[in-house]
C-alpha positions as CSV (number, residue, x, y, z in Angstrom):
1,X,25.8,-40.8,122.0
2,X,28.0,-40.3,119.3
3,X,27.9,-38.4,115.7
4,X,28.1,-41.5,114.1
5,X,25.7,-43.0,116.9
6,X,23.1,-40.7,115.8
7,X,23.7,-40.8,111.5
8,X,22.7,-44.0,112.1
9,X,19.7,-43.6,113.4
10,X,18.5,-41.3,111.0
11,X,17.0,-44.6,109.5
12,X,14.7,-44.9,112.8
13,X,10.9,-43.8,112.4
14,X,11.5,-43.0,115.8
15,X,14.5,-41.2,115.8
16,X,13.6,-37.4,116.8
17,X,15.6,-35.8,114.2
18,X,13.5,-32.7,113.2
19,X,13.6,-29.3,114.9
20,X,10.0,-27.3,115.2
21,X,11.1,-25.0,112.7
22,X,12.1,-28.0,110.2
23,X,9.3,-29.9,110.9
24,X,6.7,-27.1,110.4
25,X,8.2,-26.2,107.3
26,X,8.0,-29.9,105.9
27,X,4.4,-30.0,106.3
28,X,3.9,-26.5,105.3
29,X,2.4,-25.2,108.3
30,X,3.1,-23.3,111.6
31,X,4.4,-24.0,114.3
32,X,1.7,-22.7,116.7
33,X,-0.2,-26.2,114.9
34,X,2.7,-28.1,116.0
35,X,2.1,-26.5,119.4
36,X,-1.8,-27.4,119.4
37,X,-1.2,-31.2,118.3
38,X,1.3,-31.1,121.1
39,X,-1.8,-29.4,123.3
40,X,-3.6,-32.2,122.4
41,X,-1.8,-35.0,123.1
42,X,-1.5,-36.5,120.1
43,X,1.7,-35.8,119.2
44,X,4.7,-35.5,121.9
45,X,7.8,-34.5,120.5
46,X,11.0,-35.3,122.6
47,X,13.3,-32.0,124.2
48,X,16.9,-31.2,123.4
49,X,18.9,-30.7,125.7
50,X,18.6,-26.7,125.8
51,X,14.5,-27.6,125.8
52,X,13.5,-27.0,122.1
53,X,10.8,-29.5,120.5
54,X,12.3,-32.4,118.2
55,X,10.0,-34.4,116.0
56,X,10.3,-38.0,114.7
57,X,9.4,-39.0,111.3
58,X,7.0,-41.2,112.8
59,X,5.2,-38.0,114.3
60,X,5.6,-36.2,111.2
61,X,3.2,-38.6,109.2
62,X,1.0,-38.6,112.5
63,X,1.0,-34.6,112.0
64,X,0.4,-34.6,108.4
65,X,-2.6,-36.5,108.8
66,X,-4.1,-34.6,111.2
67,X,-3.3,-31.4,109.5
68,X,-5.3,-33.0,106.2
69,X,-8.1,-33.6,108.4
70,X,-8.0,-30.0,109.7
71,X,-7.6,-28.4,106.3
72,X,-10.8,-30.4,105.2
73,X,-12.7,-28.7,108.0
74,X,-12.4,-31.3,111.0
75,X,-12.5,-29.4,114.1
76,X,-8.4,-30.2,115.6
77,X,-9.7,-32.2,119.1
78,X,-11.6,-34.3,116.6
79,X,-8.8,-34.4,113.4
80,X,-6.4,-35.6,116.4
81,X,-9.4,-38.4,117.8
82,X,-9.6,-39.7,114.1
83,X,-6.1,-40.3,114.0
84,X,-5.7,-41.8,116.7
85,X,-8.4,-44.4,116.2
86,X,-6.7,-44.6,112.5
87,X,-3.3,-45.6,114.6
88,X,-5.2,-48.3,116.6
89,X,-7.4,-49.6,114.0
90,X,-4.3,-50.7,111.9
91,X,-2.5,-51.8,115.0
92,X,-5.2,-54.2,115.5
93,X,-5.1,-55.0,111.3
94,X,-1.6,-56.2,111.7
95,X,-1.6,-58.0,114.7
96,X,-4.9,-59.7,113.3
97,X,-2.7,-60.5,110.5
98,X,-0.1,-62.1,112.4
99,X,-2.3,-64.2,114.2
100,X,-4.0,-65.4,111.0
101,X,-0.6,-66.6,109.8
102,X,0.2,-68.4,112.7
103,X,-2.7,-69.9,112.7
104,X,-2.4,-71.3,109.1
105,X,1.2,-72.3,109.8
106,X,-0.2,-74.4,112.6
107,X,-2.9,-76.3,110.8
108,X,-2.4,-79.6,109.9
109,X,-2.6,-80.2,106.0
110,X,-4.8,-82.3,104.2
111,X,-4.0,-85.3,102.5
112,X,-6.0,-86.4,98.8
């Protein structure tokens, strides 16, 4: 991969763009949470090369909630339990929606 290969993904949610440092400092918190959300499976950021942690944007938002939840008083195995039922509850919302819109494209329509 390229520079210019990897500008342009700098677009992607996906895209692991953010050191531990960066990414702890966006979300205003330390990087021993990072660590523990890692711990816990709910977040998994992807190694460089030389090993260090690199976060997607994605994961940042996933992080960020989580973090709200802890600084509200949830308890981090359950802050990182509610987020991931959040994840897969509007999973299931938009591929509900999907099929509800295929369905009406299908149906025939009525004639007066």
């Amino acid at each position: 991969m390229t520079a210019d290969d990897s500008f342009g993904r700098l677009d992607d949610d996906d895209y692991p763009a953010y050191t531990m440092g960066r990414a702890s400092e966006m979300l205003n918190t330390t990087q021993g949470f990072l660590r523990a959300l890692g711990e816990a499976r709910l977040i998994t950021p992807l190694r460089s090369a030389g090993g260090h942690r690199r976060y997607s944007r994605y994961q940042l938002r996933i992080a960020a909630r989580a973090r709200e939840l802890v600084d509200n008083g949830t308890p981090i195995e359950a802050a990182c339990r509610i987020v991931v039922l959040e994840d897969q509850l509007e999973e299931a919302q938009r591929i509900n929606a999907g099929h509800r819109r295929a369905a009406e494209a299908t149906k025939p329509t009525e004639r007066p």
